[in-house]
C-alpha positions in Angstrom: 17.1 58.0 -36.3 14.4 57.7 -38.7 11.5 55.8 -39.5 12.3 52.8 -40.8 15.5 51.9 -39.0 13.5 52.7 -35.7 11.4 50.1 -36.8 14.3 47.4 -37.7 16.2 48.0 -34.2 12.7 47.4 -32.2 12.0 44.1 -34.3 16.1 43.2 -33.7 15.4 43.9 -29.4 12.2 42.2 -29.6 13.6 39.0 -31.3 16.7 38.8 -28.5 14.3 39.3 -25.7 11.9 36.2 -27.3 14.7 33.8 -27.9 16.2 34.7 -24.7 12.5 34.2 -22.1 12.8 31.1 -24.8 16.1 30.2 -23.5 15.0 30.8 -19.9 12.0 29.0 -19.9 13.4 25.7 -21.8 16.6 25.8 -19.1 14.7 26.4 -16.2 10.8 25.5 -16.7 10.3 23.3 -19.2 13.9 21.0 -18.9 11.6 18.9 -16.2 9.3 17.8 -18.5 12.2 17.1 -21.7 14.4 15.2 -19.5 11.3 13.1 -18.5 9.7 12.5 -22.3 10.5 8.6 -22.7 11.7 9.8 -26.4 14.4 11.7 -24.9 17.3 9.2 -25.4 19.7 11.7 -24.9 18.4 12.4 -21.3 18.2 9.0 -20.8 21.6 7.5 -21.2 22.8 11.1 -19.3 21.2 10.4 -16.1 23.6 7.4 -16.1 26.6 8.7 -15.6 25.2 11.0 -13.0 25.4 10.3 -9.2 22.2 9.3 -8.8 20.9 9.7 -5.4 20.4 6.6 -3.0 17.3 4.9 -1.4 18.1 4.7 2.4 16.4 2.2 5.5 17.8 3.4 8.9 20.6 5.4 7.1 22.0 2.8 5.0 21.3 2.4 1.2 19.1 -0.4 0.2 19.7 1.6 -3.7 22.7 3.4 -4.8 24.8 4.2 -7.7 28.5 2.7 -7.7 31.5 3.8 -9.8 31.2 1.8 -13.3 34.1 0.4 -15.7 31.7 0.3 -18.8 30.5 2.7 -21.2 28.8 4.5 -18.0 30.1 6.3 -15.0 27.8 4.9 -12.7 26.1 1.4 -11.8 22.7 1.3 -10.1 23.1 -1.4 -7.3 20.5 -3.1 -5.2 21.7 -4.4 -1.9 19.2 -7.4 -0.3 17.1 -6.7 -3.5 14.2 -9.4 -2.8 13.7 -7.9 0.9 13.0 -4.4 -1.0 12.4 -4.8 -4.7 8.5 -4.2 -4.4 9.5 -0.7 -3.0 12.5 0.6 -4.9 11.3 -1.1 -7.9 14.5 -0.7 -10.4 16.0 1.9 -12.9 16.9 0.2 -15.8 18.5 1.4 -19.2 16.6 -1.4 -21.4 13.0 -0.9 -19.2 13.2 2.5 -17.6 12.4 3.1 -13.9 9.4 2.0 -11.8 8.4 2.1 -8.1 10.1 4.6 -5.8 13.1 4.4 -8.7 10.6 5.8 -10.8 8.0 8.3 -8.6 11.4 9.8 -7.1 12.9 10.4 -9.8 13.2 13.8 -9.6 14.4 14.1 -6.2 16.9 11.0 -6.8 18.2 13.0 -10.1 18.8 16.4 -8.3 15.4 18.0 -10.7 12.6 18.3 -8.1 11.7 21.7 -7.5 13.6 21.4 -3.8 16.6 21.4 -5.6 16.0 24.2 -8.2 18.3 27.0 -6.6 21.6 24.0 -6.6 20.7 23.4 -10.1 21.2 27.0 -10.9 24.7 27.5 -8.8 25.5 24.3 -11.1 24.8 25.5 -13.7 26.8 28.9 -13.4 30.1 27.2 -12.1 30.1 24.5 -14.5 29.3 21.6 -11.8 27.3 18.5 -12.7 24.0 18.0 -11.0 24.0 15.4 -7.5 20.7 13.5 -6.6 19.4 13.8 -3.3 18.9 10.6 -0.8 15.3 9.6 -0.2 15.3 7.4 3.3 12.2 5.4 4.2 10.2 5.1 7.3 10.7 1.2 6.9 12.3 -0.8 10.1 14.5 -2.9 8.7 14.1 -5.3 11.4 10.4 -5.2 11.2 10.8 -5.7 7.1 13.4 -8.9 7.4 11.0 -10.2 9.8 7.8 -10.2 7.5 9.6 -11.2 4.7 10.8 -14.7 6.3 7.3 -15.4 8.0 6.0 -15.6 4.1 7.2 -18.9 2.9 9.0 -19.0 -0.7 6.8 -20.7 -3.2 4.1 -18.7 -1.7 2.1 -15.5 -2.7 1.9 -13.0 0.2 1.5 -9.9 1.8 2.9 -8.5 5.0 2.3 -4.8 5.8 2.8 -2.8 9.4 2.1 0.6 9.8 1.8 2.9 12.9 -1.8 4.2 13.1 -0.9 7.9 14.6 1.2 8.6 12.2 0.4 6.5 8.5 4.1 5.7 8.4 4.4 2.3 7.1 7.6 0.4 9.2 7.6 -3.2 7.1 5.7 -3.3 3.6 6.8 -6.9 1.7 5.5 -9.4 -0.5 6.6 -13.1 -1.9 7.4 -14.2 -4.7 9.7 -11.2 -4.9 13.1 -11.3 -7.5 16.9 -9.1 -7.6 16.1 -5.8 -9.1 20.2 -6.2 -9.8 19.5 -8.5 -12.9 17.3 -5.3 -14.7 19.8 -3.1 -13.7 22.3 -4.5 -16.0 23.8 -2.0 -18.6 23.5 -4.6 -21.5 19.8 -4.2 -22.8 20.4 -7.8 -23.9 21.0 -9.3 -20.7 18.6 -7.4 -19.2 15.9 -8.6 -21.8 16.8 -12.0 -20.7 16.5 -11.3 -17.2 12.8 -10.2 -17.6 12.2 -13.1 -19.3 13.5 -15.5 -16.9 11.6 -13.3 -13.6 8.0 -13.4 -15.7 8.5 -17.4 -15.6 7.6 -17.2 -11.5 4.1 -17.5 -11.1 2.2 -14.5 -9.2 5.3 -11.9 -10.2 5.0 -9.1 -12.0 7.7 -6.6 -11.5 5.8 -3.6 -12.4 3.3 -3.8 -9.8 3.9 -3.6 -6.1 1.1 -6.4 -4.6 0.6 -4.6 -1.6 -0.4 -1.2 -3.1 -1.5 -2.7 -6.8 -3.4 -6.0 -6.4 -7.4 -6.0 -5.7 -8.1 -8.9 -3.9 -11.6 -10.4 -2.2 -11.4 -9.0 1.1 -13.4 -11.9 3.1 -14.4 -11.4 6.0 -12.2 -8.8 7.0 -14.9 -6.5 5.4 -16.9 -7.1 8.4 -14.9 -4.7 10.2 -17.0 -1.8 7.7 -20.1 -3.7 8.3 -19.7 -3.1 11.8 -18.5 0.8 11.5 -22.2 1.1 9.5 -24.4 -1.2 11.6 -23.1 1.0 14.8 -23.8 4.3 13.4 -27.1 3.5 12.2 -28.4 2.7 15.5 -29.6 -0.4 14.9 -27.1 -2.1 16.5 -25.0 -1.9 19.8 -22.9 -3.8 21.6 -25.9 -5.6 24.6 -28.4 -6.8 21.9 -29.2 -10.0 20.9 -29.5 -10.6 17.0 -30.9 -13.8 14.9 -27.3 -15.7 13.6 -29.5 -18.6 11.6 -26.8 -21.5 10.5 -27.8 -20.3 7.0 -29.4 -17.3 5.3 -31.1 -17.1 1.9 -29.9 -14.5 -0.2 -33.0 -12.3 -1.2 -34.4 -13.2 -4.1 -32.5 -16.3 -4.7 -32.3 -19.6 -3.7 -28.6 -19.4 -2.9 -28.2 -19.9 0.5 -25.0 -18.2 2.7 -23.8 -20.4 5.4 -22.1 -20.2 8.5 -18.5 -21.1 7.6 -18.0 -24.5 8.4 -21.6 -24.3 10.2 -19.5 -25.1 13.4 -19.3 -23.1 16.6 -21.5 -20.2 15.4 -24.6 -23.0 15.4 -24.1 -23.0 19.3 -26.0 -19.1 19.7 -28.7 -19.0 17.1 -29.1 -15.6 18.7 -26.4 -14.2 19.8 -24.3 -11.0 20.9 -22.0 -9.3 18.1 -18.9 -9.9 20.4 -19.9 -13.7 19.6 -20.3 -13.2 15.8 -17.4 -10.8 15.7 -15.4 -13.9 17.3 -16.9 -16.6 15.4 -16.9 -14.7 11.8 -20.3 -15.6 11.7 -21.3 -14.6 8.0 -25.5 -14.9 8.5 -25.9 -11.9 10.9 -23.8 -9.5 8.5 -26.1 -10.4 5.8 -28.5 -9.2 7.7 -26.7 -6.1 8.7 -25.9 -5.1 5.2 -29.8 -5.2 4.8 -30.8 -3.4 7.3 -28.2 -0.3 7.0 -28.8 -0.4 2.9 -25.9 -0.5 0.6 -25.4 3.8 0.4 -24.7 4.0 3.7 -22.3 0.4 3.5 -20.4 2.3 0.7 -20.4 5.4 2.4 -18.3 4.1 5.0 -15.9 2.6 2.5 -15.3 5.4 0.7 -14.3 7.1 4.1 -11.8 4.6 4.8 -10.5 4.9 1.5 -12.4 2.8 -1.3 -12.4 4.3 -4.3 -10.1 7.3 -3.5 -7.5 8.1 -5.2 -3.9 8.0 -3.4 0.0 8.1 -4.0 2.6 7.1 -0.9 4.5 8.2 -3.3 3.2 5.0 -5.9 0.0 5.4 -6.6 -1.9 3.1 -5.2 -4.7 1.4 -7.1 -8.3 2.5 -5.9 -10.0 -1.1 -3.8 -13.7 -1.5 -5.2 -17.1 -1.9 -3.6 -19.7 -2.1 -6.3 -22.4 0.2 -7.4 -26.4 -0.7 -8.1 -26.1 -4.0 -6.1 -29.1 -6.2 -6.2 -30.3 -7.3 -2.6 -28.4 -10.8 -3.3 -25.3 -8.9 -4.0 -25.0 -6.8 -1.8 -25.3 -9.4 1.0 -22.5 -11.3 0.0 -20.9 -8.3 -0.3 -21.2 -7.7 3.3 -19.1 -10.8 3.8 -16.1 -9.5 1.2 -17.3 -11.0 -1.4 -18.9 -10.9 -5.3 -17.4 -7.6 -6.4 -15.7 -6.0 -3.5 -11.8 -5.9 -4.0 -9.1 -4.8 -2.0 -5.6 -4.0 -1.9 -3.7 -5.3 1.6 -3.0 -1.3 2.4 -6.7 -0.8 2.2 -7.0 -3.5 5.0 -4.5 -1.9 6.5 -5.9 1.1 6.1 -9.2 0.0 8.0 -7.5 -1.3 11.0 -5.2 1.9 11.2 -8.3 3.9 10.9 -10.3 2.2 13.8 -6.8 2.1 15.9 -6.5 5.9 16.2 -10.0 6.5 17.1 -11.9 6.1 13.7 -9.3 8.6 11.8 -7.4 7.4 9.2 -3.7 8.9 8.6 -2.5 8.9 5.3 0.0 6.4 4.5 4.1 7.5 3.7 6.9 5.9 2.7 9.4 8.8 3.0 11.3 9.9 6.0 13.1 12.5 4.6 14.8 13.8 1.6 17.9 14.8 2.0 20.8 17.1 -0.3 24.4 16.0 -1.0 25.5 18.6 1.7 23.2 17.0 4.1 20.3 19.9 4.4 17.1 18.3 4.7 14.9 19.5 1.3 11.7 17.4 2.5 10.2 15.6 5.3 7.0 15.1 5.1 4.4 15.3 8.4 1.9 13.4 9.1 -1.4 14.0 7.1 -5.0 13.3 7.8 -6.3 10.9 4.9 -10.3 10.9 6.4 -12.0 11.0 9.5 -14.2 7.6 8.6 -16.2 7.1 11.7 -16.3 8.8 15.7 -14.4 7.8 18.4 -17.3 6.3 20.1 -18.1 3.6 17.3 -14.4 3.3 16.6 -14.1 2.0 20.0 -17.0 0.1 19.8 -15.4 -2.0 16.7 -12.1 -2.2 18.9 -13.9 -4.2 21.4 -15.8 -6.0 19.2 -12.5 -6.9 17.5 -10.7 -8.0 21.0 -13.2 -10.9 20.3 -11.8 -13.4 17.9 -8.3 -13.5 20.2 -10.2 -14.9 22.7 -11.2 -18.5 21.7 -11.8 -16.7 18.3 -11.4 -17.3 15.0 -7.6 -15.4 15.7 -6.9 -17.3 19.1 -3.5 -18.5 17.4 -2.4 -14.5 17.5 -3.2 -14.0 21.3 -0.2 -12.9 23.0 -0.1 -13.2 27.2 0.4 -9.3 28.3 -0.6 -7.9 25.0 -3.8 -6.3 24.0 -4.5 -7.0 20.5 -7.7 -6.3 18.2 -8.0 -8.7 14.7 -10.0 -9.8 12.3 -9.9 -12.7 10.0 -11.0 -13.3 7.0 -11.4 -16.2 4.4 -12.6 -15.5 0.6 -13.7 -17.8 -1.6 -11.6 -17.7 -5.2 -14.8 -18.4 -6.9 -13.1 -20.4 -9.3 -14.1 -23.4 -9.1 -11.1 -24.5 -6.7 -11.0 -24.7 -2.7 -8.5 -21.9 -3.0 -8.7 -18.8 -1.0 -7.2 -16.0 0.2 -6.9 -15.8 3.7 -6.7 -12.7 5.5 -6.0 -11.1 9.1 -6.0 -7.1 10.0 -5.6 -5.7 13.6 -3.6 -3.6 15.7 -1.7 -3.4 19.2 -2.0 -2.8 22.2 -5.7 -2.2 21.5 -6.1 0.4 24.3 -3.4 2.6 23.0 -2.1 1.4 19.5 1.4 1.1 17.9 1.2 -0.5 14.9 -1.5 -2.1 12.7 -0.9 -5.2 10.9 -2.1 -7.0 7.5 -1.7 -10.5 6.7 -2.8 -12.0 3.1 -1.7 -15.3 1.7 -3.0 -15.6 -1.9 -4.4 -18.4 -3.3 -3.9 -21.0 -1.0 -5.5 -24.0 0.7 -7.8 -23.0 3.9 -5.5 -24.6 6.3 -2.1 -23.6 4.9 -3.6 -19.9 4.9 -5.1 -20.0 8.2 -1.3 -20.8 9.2 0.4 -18.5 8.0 -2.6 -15.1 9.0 -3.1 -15.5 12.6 0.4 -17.3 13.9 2.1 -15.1 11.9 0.6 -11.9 13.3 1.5 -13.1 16.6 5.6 -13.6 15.5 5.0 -9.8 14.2 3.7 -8.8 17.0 6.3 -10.1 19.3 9.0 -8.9 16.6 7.6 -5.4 17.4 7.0 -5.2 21.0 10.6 -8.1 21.6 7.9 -10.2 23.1 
């Protein structure tokens, strides 16, 4: 062979072995991110008519795809779609896919990397590709239950999550609306359908309010306060502290009352097991103060403020401000100004001081399981932080035992049950008597099951102090068939 055609057959194996690692990489690589681009229309009307995988609650599907008679082989249907919409979210032809619908996608479409090797036995025998089931850790008792203790017409939260583990058992919120209507093949219909759910006010369905919605916190902050006045030593459970029925704010003349300047006025000095149950807002003030505002954040952030997190959604980052003046950062300490919050990061803090100051991470998914049944994923559970010790979670337990007894929670006490709350009330700052009223705890305190959050948005004080602390009671004896 000589010189030149040596050359040519070297070029001619070189160009079959590029186009063919090409070929490789493109079918087994890259086709993740080409059947994800939102430009790939092809992809897109594809995936429906293939049997997409369903969302499961105690083995029965709360999302699956159904035989079609249209242009597409399969339907996506929502069964009791206002009870779960927040969490599947929908997968829609005319507006895509969010919430689980969207973060599972892969797994639900048979393309996570779990599900590589089926892929390539499908694609050598000429089979289509079968989504895999995702089941939830919801109890679908526990999730029926919260949704009917929010009243329609209001805008709520209801979460419950077991401490131990992170696994959230009932996640709801109201107004809520039937992911059915998006799911609609006719992108003209569905257009409509949008239209008509944006009309409720407080409803967005691309954002989950539990997970996505930063909210004043109150006084359900306090709880942090507490974790930072404990282990800074300047505070313990015996002591005696100053609980004035009104505080100026440092370098201000705005003054911070006790709310309601009722039955905190009868201890000017007083034990925090007093404060605690009184929500006395003065002392914390003070607190804040005295610890300084690096150490308040620091606790935060190891609760979970300002971390970044996915359950599988992501869940948007809660807020406590940077450089606070003195004034700021003492109605801070009360929930307050700047600080926002999402319910799970409420939720969060109770879980965290429930299971002895370390906070699990919190999950959604049981288990993901294959068409043929073999479990491809089920995830353990995973230590988010350890945000404070034993001893000084314990502390705040006690401390929190307070407002069921004659406290600010009384309404929640349940004969027989140990149970550790806080409430909290936050001013809208809007020039309205709005507020969004809060309660967070756990039970039985000595040895806890779950951890509940309570938030009605937006409401008048008495209607929201309703629906917190009796409500967490009815949750409480829906968990433990008190």
């Amino acid at each position: 062979m000589n010189t030149a055609i040596r050359h040519v057959w070297i070029a001619i194996v070189c160009l079959f072995v590029l186009v063919f690692g090409a070929l490789s990489y493109i079918q087994f690589f890259a086709v993740k991110d080409l059947n994800a681009n939102p430009l790939n229309t092809r992809q897109l009307y594809k995936n429906f008519d293939l049997a997409r995988g369903a969302l499961l609650v105690d083995g029965t599907p709360i999302a699956e795809s159904v035989a079609s008679d249209d242009q597409f082989d399969y339907q996506r249907v929502y069964h009791d779609p206002k009870l779960y919409s927040h969490l599947t979210g929908f997968y829609s032809l005319t507006y895509g896919a969010n919430q689980l619908e969207g973060v599972m996608d892969d797994e639900l479409t048979g393309q996570s990397d779990s599900q590589f090797y089926s892929r390539m036995i499908n694609l050598l025998t000429g089979q289509s590709d079968e989504g895999a089931s995702v089941e939830l850790t919801i109890d679908p008792n526990l999730q029926k239950t919260a949704y009917n203790l929010i009243p329609d017409g209001q805008q709520g939260t209801i979460i419950v999550s077991a401490p131990k583990t992170g696994n959230i058992l009932a996640m709801v919120s109201k107004p809520s609306y039937d992911t059915n209507l998006l799911a609609v093949h006719s992108g003209k219909i569905a257009s409509a359908n949008m239209a008509q759910i944006l009309k409720t006010p407080g409803l967005s369905p691309n954002i989950n309010p539990a997970i996505g919605r930063l909210i004043s916190p109150g006084s359900t902050f306090k709880i942090l306060d507490l974790v930072a006045g404990l282990e800074s030593g300047k505070y313990d459970l015996d002591s005696v502290y100053d609980n004035p029925t009104s505080i100026t704010l440092p370098g201000t003349s705005t003054k911070v009352s006790n709310f309601g300047q009722g039955i905190c006025a009868n201890e000017p000095r007083a034990k925090l097991e007093f404060i605690v149950a009184q929500s006395c807002n003065t002392p914390f003030v003070a607190m804040s103060e005295a610890v300084g505002q690096d150490a308040l954040r620091d606790v935060t952030e190891r609760f979970g403020f300002g971390q970044q997190l996915q359950i599988p959604q992501r869940v948007t980052p809660s807020k406590f401000p940077t450089d606070l003046t003195p004034d700021q950062l003492g109605l801070s300490s009360i929930g307050q100004f700047d600080v926002k919050a999402t319910p799970l990061q409420m939720n969060m803090v109770a879980m965290g001081i429930a299971n002895d100051g370390v906070v699990m991470k919190p999950n959604l998914i049981k288990r993901v399981t294959a068409p043929d049944l073999s479990v491809l994923e089920e995830p353990k559970p995973e230590e988010f932080s350890t945000a404070t010790s034993k001893k000084v979670a314990n502390q705040v337990t006690e401390l929190m035992r307070a407002p069921l007894k004659g406290g600010t929670a009384y309404t929640a006490d349940i004969p027989g049950l140990d149970i550790a709350a806080k409430t909290g009330t936050a001013q809208l700052g809007d020039g309205t008597d709005r507020v969004n009223s809060w309660i967070t705890g756990f039970a039985p305190a000595d040895d806890p099951e779950v951890a509940v959050t309570i938030v009605i948005e937006k409401t008048d004080y008495e209607t929201g102090h309703n629906l917190t602390s009796p409500n967490l009671k009815k949750m409480l004896e829906a968990v433990f068939n008190k």
